[in-house]
KEKE-3310 file (N, C-alpha, C; in steps of 0.2 Angstrom, whole numbers, plus 5000, padded with zeros to 4 digits):
npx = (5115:5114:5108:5109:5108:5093:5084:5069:5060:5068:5072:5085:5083:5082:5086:5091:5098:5091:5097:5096:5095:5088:5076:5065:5060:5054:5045:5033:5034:5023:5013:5009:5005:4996:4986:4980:4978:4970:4960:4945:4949:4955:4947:4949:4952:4958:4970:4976:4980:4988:4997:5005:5009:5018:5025:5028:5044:5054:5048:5051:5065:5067:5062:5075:5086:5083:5087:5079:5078:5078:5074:5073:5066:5072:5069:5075:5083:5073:5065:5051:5044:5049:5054:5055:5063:5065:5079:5074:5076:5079:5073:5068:5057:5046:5041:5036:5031:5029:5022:5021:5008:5005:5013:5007:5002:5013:5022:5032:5032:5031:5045:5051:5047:5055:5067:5069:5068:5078:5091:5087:5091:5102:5109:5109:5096:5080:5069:5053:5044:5025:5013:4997:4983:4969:4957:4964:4965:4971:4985:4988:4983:4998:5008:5004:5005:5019:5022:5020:5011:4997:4996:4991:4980:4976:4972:4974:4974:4979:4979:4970:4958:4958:4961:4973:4968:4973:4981:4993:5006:5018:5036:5045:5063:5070:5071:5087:5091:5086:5070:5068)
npy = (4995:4997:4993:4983:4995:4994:4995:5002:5002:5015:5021:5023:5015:5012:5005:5014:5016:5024:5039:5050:5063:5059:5056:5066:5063:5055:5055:5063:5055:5048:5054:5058:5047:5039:5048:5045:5032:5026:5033:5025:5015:5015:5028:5045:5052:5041:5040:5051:5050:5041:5044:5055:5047:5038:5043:5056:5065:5063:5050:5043:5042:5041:5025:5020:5023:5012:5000:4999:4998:5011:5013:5022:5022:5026:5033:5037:5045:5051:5050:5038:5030:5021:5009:5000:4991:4977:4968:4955:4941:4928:4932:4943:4960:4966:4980:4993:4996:5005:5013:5026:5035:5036:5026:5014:4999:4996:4987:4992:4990:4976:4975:4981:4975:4962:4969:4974:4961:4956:4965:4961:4946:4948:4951:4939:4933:4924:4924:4932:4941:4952:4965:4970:4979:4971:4977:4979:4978:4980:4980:4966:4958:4961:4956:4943:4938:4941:4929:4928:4922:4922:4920:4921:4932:4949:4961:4976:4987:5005:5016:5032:5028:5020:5006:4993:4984:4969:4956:4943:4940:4930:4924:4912:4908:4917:4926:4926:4936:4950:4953:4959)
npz = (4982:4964:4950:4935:4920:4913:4897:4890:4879:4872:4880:4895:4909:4926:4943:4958:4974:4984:4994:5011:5006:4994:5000:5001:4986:4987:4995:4988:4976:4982:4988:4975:4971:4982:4982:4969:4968:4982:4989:4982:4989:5003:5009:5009:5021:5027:5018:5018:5033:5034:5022:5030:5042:5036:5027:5031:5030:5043:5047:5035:5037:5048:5046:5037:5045:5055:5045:5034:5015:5003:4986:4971:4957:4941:4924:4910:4919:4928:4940:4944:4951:4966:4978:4994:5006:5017:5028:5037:5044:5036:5025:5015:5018:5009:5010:5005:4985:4974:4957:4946:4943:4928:4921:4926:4919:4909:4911:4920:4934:4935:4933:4943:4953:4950:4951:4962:4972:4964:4972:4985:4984:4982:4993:5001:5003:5003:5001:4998:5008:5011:5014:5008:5003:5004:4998:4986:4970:4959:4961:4968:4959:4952:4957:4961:4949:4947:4954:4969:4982:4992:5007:5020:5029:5037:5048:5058:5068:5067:5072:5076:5071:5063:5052:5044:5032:5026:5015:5016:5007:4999:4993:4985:4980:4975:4959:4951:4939:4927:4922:4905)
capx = (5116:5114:5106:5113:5101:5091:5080:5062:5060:5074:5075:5089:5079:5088:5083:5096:5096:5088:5097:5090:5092:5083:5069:5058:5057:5051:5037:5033:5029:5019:5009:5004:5001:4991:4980:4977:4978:4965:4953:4942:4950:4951:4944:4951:4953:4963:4974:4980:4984:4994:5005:5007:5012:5023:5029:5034:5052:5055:5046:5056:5071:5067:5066:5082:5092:5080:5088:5075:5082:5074:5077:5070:5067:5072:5067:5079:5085:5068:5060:5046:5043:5052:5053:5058:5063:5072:5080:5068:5078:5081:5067:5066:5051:5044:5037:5034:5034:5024:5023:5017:5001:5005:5015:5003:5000:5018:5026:5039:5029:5032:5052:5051:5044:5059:5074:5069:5069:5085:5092:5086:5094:5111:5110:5108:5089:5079:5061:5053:5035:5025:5007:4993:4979:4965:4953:4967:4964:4978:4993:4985:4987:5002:5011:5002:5010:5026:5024:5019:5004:4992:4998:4985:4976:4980:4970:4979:4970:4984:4979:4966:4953:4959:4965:4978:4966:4978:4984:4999:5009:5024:5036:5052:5068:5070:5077:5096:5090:5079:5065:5071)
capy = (4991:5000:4989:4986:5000:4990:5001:5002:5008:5019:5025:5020:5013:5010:5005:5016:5018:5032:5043:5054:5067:5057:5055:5072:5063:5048:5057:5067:5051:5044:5058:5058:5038:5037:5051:5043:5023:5023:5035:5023:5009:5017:5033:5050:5051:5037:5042:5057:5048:5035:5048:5061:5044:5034:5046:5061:5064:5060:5046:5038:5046:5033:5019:5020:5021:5008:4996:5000:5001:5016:5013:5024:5018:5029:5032:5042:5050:5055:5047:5035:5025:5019:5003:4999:4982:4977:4960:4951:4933:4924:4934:4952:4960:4971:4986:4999:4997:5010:5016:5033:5030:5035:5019:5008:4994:4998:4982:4996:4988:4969:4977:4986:4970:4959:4972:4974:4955:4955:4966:4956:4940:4948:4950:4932:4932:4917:4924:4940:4943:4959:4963:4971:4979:4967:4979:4984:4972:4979:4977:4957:4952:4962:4952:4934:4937:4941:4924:4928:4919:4924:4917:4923:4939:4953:4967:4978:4993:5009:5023:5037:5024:5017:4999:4988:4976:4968:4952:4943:4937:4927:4923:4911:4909:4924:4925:4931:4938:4953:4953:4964)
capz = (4975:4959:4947:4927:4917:4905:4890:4892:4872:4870:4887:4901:4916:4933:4951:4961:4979:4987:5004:5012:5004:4989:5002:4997:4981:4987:4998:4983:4974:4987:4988:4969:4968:4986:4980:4963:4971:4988:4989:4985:4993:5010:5008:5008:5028:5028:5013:5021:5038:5031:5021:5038:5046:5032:5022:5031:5029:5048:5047:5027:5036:5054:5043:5034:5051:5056:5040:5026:5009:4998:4981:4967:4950:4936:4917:4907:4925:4928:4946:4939:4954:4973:4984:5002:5009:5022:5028:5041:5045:5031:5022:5013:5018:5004:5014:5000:4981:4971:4952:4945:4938:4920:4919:4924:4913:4905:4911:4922:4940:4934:4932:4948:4957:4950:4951:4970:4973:4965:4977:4991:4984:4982:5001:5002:5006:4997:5001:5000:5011:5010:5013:5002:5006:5003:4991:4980:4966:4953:4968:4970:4954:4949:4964:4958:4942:4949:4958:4973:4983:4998:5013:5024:5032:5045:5051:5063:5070:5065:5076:5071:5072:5054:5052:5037:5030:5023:5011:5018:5004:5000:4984:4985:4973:4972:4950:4951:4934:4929:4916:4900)
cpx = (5113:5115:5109:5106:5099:5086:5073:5061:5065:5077:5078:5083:5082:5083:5087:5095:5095:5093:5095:5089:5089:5074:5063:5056:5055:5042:5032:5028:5024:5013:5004:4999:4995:4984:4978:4975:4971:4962:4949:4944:4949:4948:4949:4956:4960:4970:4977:4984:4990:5000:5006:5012:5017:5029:5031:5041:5053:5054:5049:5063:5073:5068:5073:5088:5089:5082:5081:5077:5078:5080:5073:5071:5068:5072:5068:5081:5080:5064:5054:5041:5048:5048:5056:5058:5070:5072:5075:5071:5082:5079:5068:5057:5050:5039:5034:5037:5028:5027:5019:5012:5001:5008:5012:5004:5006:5024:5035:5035:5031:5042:5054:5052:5052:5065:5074:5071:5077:5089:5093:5089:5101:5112:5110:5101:5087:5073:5059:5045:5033:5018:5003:4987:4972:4959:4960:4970:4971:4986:4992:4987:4994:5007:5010:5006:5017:5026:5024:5012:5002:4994:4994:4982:4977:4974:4971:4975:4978:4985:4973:4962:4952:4961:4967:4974:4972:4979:4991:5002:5016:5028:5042:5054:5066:5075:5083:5095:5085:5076:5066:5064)
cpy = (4995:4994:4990:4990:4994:4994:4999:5006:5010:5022:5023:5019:5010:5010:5007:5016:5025:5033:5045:5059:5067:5055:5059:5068:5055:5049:5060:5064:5047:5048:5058:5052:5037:5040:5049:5035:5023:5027:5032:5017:5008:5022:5039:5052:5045:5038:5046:5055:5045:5039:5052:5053:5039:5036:5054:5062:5062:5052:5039:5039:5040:5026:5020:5019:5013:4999:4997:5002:5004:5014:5017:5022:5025:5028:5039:5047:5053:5050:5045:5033:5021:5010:5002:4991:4983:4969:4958:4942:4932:4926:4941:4952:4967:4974:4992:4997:5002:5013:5022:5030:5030:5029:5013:5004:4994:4991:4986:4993:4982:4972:4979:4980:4965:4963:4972:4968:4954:4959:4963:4948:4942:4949:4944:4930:4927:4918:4930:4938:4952:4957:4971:4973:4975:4968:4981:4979:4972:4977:4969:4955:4955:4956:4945:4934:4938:4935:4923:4925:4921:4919:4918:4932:4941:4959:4968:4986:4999:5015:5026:5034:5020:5010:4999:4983:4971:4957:4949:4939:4936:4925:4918:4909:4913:4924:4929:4935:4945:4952:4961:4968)
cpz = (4970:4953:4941:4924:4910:4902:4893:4884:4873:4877:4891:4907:4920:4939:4954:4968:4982:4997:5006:5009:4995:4992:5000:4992:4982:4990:4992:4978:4977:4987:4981:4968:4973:4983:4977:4965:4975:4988:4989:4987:5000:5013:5009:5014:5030:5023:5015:5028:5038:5028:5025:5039:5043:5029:5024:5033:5037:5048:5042:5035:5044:5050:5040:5038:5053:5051:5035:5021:5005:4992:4977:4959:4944:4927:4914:4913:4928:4936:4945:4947:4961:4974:4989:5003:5014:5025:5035:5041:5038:5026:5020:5013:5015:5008:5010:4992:4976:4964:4950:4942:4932:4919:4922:4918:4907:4905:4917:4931:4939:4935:4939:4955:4957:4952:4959:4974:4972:4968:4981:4990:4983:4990:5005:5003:4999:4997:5002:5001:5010:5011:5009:5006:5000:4997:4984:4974:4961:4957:4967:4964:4951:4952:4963:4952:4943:4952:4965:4975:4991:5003:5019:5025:5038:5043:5058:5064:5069:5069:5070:5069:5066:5056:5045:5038:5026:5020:5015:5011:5002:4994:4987:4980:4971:4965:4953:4944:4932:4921:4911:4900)
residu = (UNK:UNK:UNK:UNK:UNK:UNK:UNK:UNK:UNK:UNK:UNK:UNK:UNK:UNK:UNK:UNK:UNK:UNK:UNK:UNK:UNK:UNK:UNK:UNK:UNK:UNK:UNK:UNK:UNK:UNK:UNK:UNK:UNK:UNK:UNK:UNK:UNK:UNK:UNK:UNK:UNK:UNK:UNK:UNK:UNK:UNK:UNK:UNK:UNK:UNK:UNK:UNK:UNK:UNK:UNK:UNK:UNK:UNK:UNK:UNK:UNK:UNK:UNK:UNK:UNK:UNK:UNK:UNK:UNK:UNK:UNK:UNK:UNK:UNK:UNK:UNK:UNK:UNK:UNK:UNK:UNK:UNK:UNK:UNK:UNK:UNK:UNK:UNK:UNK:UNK:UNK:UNK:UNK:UNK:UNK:UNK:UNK:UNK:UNK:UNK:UNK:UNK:UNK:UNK:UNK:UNK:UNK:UNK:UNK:UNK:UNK:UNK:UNK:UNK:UNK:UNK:UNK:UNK:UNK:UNK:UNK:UNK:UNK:UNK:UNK:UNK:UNK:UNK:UNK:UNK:UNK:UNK:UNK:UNK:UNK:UNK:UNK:UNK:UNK:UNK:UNK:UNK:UNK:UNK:UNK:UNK:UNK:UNK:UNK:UNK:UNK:UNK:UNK:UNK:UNK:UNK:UNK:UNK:UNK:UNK:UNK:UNK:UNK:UNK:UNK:UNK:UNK:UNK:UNK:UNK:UNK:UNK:UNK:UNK:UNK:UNK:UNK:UNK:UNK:UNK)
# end
């Protein structure tokens, strides 16, 4: 589902669906944001395992047969930013949503977080879960602010002697609207 383009300042901004072979450019952005995001949240070691095992093209390319919808967010045709979800019961579950870092603070993650949602409500889902790693304080509140609230905690050993401390969080009524 290919969202209506709404402006960002003068510029066209769309959440499109990613295939596979819009997957490169999704590993692409992952690789910039992880590097710039975790370092210090779970160290360097860890930031490299997690993109080997999430984001290499086999790996997007698994999920996708698997039901996970890649979508990439564009600004002026330009790849800003991706999210993934997939239906889980009655429930989308927000697996991946990430923005480049220059647009931090830009209000295009609050956009990214809604447009996703509406997605998953055009599917009929009424609840979206996802979890968070527990030190990554700008995720936490971006998420609280979109209406999302902490549901509980998971640590899950990953392989590579690494674990997902993790935040479990939860939103429901999902807006059938998005945020201009």
């Amino acid at each position: 589902m290919t969202l209506p383009v709404r402006h960002h300042g003068h510029e066209p901004l769309a959440l499109e669906p990613a295939d596979d072979a819009e997957l490169p450019c999704v590993a692409a952005l992952a690789e910039v944001i992880w590097w710039h995001c975790y370092p210090p949240i779970i160290g360097s070691a860890q930031v490299h395992y997690m993109l080997g095992r999430g984001y290499a093209l086999r790996a997007l390319r698994d999920a996708r047969r698997n039901g996970t919808r890649f979508s990439l967010l564009r600004l002026a045709g330009r790849s800003i930013g991706f999210s993934a979800w997939r239906p889980d019961g009655k429930a989308g579950f927000l697996d991946k949503l990430y923005l480049h870092p220059r647009f931090h603070g830009t209000g295009l993650g609050r956009w990214l977080i809604e447009a996703t949602c509406r997605q998953m409500a055009a599917e009929g889902l009424d609840r979206v879960t996802l979890r968070v790693n527990r030190y990554n304080r700008p995720a936490i509140r971006a998420y609280e602010r979109a209406g999302f609230r902490v549901t509980g905690t998971d640590c899950q050993p990953i392989g590579g002697g690494f674990v997902m401390d993790d935040y479990l969080m939860s939103r429901t009524a999902i807006p059938g609207g998005l945020l201009d």
